[in-house]
DRENZA-846331 format. One line per field, with one value per residue: x, z, y of N, C-alpha, C in turn. Coordinates in steps of 0.02 Angstrom, whole numbers, plus 32768, in hexadecimal, padded with zeros to 4 digits. Layout:
// DRENZA-846331
n_c1: X  ...
n_c3: Z  ...
n_c2: Y  ...
ca_c1: X  ...
ca_c3: Z  ...
ca_c2: Y  ...
c_c1: X  ...
c_c3: Z  ...
c_c2: Y  ...
// end
This chain:
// DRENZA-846331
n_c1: 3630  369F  3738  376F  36DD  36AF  3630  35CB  3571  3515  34F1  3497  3449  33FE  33D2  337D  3314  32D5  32AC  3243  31F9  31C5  3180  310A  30DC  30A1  30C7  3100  31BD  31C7  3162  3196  3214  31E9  31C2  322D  3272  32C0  3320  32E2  333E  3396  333C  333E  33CF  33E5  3395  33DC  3458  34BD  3516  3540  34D5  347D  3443  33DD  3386  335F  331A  32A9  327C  324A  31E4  3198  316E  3133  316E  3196  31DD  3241  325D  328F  32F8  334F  337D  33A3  3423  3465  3470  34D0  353C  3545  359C  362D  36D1  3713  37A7  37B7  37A3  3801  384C  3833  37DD  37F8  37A9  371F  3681  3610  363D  367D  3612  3607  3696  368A  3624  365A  36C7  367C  3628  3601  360A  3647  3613  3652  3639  36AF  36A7  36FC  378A  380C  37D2  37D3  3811  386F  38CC  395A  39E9  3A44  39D5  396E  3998  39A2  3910  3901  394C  392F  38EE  38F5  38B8  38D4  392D  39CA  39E9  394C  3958  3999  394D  38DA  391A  394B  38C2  3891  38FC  38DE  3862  387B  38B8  3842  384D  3892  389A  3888  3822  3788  3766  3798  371E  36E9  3701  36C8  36E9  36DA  372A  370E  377C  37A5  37C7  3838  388D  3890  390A  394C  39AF  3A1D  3A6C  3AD3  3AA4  3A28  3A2E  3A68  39FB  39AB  39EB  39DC  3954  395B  39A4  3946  38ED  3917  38DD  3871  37E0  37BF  377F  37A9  376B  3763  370E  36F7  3708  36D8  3652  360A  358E  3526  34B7  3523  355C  34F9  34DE  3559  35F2  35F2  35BB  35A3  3573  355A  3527  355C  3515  3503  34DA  3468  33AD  3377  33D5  3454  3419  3441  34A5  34B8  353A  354C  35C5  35D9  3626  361C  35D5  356D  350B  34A6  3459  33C9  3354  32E1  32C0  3321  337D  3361  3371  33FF  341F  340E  344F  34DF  34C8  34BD  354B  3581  3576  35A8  3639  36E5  371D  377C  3815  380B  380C  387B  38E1  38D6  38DE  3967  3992  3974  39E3  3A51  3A48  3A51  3ADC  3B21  3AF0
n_c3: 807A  8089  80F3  8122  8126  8191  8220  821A  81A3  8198  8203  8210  81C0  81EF  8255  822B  81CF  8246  8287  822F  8235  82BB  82B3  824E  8289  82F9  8366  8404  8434  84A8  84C5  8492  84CC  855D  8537  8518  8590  85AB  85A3  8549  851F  84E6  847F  8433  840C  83C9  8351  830A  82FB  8340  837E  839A  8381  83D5  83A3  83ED  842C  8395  8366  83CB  83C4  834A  8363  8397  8354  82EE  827F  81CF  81D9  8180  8161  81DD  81F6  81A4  81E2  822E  8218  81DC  8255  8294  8246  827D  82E3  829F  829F  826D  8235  8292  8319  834B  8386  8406  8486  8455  83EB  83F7  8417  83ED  836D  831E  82E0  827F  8243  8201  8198  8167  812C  80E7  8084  7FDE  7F9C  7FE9  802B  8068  80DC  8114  81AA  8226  8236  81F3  8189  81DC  8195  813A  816A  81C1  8206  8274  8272  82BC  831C  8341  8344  83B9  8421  847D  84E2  8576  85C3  8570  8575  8549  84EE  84DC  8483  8402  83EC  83B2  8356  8306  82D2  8291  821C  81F2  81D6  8160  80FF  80BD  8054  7FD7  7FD0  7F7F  7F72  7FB5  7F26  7F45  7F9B  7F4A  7F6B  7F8F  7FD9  802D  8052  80D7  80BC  8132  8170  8149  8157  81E0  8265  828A  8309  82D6  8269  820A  821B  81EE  815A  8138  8142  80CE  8063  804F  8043  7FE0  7F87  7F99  7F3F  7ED8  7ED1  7E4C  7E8F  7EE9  7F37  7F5B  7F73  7F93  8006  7FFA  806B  8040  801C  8078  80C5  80D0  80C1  80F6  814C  81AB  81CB  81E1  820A  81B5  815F  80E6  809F  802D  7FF1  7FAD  7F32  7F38  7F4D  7F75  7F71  7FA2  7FAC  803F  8077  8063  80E7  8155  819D  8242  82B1  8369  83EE  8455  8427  8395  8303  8298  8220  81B5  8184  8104  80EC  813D  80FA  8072  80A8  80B4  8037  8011  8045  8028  7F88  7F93  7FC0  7F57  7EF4  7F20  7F2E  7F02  7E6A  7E55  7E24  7E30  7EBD  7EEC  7EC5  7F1C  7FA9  7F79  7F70  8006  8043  800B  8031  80B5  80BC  80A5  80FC
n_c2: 3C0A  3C80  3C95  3D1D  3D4E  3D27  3D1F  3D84  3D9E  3D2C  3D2A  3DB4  3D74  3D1F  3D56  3DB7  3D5D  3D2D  3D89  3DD0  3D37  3D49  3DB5  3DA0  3D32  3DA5  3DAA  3E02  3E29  3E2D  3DB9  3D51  3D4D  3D22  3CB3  3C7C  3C80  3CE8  3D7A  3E0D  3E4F  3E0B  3DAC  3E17  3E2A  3DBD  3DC6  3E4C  3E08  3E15  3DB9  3D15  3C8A  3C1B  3B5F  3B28  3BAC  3BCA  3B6D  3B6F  3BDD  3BE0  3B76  3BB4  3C15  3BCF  3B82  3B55  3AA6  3A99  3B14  3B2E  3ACD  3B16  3B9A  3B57  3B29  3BA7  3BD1  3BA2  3BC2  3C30  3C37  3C3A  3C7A  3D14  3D66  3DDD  3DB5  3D76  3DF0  3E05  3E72  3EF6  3F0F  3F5A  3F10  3F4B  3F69  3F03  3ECE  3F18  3F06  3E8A  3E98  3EE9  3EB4  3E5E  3EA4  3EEC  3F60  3FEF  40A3  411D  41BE  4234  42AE  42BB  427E  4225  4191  40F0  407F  40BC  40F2  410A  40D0  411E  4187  4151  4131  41BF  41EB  419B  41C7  420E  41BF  4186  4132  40BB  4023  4004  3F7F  3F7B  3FD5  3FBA  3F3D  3F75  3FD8  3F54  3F17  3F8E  3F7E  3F0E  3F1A  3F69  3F0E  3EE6  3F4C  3F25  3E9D  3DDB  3D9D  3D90  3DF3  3E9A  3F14  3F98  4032  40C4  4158  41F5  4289  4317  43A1  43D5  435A  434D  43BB  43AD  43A4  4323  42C4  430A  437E  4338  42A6  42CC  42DE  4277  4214  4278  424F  41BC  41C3  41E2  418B  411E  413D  40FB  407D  4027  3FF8  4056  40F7  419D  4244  42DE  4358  4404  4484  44FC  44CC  44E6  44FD  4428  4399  4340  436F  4368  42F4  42B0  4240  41B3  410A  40BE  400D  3F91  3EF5  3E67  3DF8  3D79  3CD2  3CBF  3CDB  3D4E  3DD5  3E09  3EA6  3F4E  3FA1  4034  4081  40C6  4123  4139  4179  4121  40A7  404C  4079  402A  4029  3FFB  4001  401E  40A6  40DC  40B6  4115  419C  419B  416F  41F4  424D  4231  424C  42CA  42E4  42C3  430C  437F  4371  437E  432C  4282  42BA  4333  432B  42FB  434F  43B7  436E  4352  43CF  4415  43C0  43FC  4488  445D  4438  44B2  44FA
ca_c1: 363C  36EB  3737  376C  36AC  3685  35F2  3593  3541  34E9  34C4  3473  342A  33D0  339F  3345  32F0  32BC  326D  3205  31C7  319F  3155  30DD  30A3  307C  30FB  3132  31DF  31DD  3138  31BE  3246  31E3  31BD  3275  328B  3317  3318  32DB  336F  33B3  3325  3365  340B  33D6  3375  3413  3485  34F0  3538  3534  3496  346F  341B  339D  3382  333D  32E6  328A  3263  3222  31BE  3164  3156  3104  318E  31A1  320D  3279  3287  32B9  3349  3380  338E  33DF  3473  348A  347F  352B  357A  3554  35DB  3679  370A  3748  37F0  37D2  3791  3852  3861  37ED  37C3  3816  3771  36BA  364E  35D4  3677  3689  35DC  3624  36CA  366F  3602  3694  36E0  3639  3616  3631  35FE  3641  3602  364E  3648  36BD  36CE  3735  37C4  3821  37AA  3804  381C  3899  38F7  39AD  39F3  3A41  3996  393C  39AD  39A3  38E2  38E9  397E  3919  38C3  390A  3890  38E0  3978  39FF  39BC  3908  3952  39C6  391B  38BC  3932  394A  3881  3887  3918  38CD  3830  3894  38C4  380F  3845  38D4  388C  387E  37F0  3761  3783  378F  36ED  36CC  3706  36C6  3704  36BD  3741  371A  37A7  37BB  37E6  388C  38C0  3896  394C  394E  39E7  3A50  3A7C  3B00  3A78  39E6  3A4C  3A81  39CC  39A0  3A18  39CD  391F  3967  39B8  391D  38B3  391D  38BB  3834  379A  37C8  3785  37A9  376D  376A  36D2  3719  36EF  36C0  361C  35D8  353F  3505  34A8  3556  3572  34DA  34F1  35A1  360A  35B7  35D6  3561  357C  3538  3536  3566  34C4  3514  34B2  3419  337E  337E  3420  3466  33FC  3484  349C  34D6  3556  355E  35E3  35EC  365F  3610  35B3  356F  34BF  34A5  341A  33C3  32FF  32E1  32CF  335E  33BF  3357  338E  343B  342A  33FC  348E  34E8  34B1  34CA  357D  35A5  356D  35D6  3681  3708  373C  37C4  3850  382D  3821  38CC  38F2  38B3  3925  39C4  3997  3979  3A12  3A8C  3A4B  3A61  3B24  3B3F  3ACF
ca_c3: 8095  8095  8140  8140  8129  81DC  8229  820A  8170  81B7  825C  8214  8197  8228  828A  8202  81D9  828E  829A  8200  8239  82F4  82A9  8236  82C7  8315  83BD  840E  8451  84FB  84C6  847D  8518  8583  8528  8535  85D2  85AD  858F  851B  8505  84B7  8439  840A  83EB  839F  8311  8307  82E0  8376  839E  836A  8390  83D7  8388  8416  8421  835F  8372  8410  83AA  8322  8377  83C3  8317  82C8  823A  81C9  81DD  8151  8175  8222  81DF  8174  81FD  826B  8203  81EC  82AC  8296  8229  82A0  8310  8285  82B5  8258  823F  82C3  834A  8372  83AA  8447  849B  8429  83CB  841D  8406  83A8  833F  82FD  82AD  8245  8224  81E8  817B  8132  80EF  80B8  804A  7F93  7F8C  801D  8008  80B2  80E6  816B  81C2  8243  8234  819F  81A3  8201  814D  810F  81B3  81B8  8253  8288  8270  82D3  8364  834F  8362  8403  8444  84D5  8512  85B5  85CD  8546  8569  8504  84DF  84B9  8443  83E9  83CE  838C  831F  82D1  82C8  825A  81FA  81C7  81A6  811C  80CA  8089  8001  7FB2  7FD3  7F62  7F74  7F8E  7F14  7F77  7F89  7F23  7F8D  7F7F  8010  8033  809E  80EA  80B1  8180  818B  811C  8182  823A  826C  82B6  82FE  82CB  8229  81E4  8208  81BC  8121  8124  813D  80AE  8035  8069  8028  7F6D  7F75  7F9B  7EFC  7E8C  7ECE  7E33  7EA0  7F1A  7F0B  7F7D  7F65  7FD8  8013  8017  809D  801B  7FE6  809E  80F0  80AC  80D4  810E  818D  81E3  81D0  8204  81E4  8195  8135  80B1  8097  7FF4  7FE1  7F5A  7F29  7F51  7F34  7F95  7F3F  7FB9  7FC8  8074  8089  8089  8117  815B  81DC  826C  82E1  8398  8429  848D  8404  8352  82E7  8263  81EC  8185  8165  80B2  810F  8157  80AF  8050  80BD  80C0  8009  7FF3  8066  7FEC  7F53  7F9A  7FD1  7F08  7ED5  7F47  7F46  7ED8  7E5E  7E6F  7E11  7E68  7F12  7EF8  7EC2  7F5F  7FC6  7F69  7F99  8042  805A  7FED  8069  810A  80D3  8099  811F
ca_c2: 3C4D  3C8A  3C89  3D4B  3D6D  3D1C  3D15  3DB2  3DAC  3CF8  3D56  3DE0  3D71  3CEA  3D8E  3DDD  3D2C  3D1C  3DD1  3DC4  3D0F  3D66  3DEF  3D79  3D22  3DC0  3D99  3E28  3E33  3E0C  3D89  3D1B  3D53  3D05  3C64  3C56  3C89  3D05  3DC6  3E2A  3E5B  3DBB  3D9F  3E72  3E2C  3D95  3DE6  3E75  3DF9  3E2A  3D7F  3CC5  3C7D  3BC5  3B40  3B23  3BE6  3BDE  3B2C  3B82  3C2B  3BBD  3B54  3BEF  3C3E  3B8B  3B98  3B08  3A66  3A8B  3B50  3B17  3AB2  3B3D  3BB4  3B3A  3B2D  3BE0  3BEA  3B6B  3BE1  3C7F  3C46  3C40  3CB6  3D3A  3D83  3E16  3D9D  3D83  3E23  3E09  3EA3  3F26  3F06  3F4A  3ED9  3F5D  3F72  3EC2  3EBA  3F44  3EFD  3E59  3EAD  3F20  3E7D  3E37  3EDE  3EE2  3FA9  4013  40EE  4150  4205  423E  42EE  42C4  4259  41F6  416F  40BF  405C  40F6  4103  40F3  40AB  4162  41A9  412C  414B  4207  41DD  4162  41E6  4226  419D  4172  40DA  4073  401D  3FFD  3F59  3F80  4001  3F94  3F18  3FAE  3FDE  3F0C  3F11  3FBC  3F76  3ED8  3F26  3F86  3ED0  3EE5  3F7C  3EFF  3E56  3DE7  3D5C  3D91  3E2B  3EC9  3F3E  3FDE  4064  4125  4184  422C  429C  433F  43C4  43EB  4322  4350  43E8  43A6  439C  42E1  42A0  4347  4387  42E7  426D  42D3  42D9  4229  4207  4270  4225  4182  41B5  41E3  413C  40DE  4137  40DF  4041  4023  3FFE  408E  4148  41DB  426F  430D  4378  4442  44A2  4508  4499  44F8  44A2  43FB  4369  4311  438B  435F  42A7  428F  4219  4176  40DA  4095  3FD9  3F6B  3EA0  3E30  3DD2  3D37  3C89  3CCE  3CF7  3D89  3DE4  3E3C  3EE3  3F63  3FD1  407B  4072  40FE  4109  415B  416A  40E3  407F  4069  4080  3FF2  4039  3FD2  3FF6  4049  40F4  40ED  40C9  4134  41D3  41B1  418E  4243  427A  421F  426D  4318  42FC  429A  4343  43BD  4359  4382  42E8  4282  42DD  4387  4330  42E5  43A0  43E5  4360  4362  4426  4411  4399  441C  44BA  446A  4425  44FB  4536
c_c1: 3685  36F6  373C  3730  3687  364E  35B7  356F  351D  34DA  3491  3437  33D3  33A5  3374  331E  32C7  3283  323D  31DF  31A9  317A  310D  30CC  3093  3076  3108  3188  31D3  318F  317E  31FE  3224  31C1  3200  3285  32C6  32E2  330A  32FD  339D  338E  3339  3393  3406  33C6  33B6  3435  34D4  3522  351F  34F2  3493  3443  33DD  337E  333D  3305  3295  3256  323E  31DC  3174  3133  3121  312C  3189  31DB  3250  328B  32BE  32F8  3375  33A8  339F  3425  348B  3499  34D3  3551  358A  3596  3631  367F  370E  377D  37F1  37B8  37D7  386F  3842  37DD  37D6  37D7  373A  369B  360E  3606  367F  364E  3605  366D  36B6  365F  3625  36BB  36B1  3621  363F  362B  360B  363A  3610  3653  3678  36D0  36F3  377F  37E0  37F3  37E6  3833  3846  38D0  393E  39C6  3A08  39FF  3962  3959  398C  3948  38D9  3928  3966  38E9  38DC  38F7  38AD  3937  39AF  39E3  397E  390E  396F  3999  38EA  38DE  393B  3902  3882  38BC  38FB  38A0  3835  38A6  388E  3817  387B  38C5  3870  382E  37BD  3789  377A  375E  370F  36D0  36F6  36C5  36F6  36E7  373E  376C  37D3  37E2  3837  38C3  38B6  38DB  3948  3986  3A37  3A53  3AAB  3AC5  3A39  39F6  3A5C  3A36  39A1  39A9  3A00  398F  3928  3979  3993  38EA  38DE  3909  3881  37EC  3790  37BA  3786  37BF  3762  3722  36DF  36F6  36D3  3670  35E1  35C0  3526  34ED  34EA  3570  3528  34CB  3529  35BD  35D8  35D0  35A2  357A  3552  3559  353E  3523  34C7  34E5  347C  33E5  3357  33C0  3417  3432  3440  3474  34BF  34F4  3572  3585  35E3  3623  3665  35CF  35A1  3522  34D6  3458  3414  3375  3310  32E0  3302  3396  33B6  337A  33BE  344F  342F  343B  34AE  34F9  34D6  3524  3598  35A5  35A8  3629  369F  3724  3766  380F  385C  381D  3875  38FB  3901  38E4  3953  39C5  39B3  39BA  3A61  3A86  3A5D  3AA7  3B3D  3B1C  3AFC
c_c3: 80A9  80EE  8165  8156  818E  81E1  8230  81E2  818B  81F8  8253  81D9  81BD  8254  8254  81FE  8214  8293  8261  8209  827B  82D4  8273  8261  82F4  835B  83C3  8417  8497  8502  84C1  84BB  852D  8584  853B  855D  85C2  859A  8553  84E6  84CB  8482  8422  83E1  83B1  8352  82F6  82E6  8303  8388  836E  8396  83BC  83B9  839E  841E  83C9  8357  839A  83E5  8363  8315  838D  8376  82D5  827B  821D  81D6  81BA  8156  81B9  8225  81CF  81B3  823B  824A  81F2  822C  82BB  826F  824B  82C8  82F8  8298  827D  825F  829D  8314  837A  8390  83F1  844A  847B  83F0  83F1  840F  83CF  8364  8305  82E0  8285  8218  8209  81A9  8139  80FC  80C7  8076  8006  7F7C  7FD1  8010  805D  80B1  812E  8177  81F2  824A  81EF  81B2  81AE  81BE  8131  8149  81AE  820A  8299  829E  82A6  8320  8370  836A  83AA  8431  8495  84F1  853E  85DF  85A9  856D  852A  84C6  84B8  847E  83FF  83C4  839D  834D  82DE  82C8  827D  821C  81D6  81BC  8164  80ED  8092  8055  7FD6  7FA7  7F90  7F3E  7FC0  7F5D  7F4B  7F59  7F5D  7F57  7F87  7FBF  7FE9  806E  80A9  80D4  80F7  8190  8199  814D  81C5  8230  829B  82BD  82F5  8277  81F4  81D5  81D2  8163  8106  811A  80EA  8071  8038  8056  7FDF  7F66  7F59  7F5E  7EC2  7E85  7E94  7E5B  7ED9  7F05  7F46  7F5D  7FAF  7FC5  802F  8035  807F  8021  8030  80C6  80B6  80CA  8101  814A  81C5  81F4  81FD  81EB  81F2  8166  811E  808C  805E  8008  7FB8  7F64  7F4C  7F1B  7F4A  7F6A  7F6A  7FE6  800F  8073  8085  80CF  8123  81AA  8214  82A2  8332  83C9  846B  8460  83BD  8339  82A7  8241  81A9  814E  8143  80C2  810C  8128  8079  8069  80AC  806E  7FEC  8012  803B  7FAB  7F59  7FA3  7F8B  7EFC  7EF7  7F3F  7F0F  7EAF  7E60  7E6B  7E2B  7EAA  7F06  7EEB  7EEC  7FA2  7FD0  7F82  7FCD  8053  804E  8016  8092  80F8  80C6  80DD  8168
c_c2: 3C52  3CA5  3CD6  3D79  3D68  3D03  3D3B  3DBA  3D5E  3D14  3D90  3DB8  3D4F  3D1E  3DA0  3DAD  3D32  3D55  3DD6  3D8C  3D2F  3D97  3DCD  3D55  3D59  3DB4  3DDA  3E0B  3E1A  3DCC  3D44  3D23  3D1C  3CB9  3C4E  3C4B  3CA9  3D4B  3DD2  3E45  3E2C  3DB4  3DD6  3E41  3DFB  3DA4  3E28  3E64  3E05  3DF4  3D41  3CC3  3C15  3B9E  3B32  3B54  3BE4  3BA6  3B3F  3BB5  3C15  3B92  3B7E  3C17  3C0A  3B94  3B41  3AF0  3A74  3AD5  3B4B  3B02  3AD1  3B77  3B94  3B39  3B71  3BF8  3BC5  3B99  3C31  3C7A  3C4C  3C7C  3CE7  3D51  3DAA  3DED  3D82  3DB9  3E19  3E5F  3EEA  3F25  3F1A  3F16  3F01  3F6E  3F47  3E9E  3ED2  3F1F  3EB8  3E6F  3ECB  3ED6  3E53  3E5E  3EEE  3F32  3FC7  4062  4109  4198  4207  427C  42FC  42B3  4227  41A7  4124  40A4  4075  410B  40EE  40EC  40E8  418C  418E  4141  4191  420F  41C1  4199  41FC  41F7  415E  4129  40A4  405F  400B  3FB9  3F41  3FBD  3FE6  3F6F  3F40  3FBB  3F9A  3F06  3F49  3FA5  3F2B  3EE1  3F3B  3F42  3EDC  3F0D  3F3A  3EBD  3E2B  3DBD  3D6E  3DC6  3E6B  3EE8  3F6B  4002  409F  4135  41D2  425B  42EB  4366  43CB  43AE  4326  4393  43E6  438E  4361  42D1  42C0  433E  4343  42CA  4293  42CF  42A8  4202  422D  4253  41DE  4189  41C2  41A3  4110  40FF  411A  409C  4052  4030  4027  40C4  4180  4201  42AE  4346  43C1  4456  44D7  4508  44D1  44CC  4469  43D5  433E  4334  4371  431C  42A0  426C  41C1  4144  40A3  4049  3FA3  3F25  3E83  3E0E  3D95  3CF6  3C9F  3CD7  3D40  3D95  3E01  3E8E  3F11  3F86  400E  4073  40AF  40E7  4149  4152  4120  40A3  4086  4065  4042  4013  4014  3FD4  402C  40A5  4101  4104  40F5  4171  41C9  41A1  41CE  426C  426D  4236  42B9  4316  42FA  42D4  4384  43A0  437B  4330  42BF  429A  4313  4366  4312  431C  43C4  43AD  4366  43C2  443D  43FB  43F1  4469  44B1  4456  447C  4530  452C
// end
């Protein structure tokens, strides 16, 4: 396992394990808590994939679940690989913690599909832009903005990188994204010039969603980020997932529901967007009004 992948795709892999053997013995949740003697909360995260795990922790949760000898083993040594670092774990606190599943994940994914209607999504951000975003918030210091900004900038390594190969990008951007004035007129311009750049990456695709298109499914979604896995060596790959973000936390969707809906959001936006030659149309537009307007 390459080192920028981390330790999230083995954290979410040991949790999922864990909750399909509790749920075949027919444990609740807080049955198995209180074999441990710990919260409920903990076996949650456990199965989540929220954190590294301990070896005595899965030994314990094994023992309870009557797993075999040799499964036991297996999911002790992925419990040893939950705790490798990743890159963004040098940032400390300039990272959430429900943040840094995601930014795991983002480098584990060989297919990434986002919609966004409010903002240029982080990955496309230009260092201007990112300020002009964090501009009014009085809580950060200089410091914790400075770390923010080297977190969003080395998440961008992943479009260019070159080992693993970089995902499959389709970006989905609201028309409104392109004319919210972030930062002032220069930067929004320097920022758009900065997304024509990046479609001349191959496995990169933004396209734009006109305000035009009306009501759709993606307006009542929001913004969203649909995540695929390489198969790997497994004989069952990663699950993908659907990644929601809020102001004070994030949604990880993963059961076939879940992905079926937001496949269909999906679907509906592929259908409403413009392709990529007239959204780079509809940019270079935008860009060439606001330097005459």
């Amino acid at each position: 396992m390459t080192e920028d992948i981390g330790s999230t795709v083995p954290r979410r892999q040991l949790g999922r394990t864990l909750r399909q053997l509790r749920e075949e013995a027919c444990i609740t949740l807080d049955g198995a808590a209180s074999t441990l003697r710990c919260t409920r909360q903990k076996i949650w995260r456990i199965e989540s994939g929220l954190g590294p795990t301990r070896v005595p922790d899965v030994k314990a949760l094994c023992d309870l679940y009557d797993v075999a000898p040799e499964l036991v083993e297996a999911l002790s040594g992925l419990a040893t690989q939950t705790k490798s670092s990743g890159w963004w774990h040098a940032y400390g606190n300039a990272v959430p913690e429900w943040f840094e599943l995601y930014v795991g994940l983002e480098s584990a994914a060989s297919h990434l599909r986002g919609y966004d209607d409010a903002l240029i999504p982080g990955i496309f951000q230009t260092k201007d832009y990112m300020l002009g975003v964090h501009g009014d918030r009085s809580d950060l210091t200089d410091e914790e903005m400075h770390r923010r900004i080297g977190v969003r900038r080395q998440r961008q390594r992943l479009l260019t990188r070159r080992i693993p190969r970089p995902p499959r990008l389709e970006s989905v951007l609201s028309e409104s994204v392109l004319l919210k004035c972030v930062g002032g007129p220069a930067v929004m311009a320097g920022q758009l010039r900065h997304l024509l750049k990046l479609t001349q990456l191959p496995q990169l695709s933004i396209r734009v969603l006109p305000l035009a298109a009306g009501a759709h499914l993606g307006a009542e979604a929001g913004t969203f980020m649909m995540l695929s896995f390489p198969p790997g060596n497994r004989s069952t790959p990663e699950p993908p997932v659907v990644y929601c973000e809020s102001w004070t936390g994030a949604l990880y969707l993963d059961r076939p529901s879940e992905l079926a809906a937001y496949e269909k959001v999906w679907a509906s936006l592929d259908a409403l967007t413009l392709d990529e030659q007239q959204s780079k149309s509809m940019i270079s537009k935008i860009i060439a009004e606001a330097h005459h307007g």
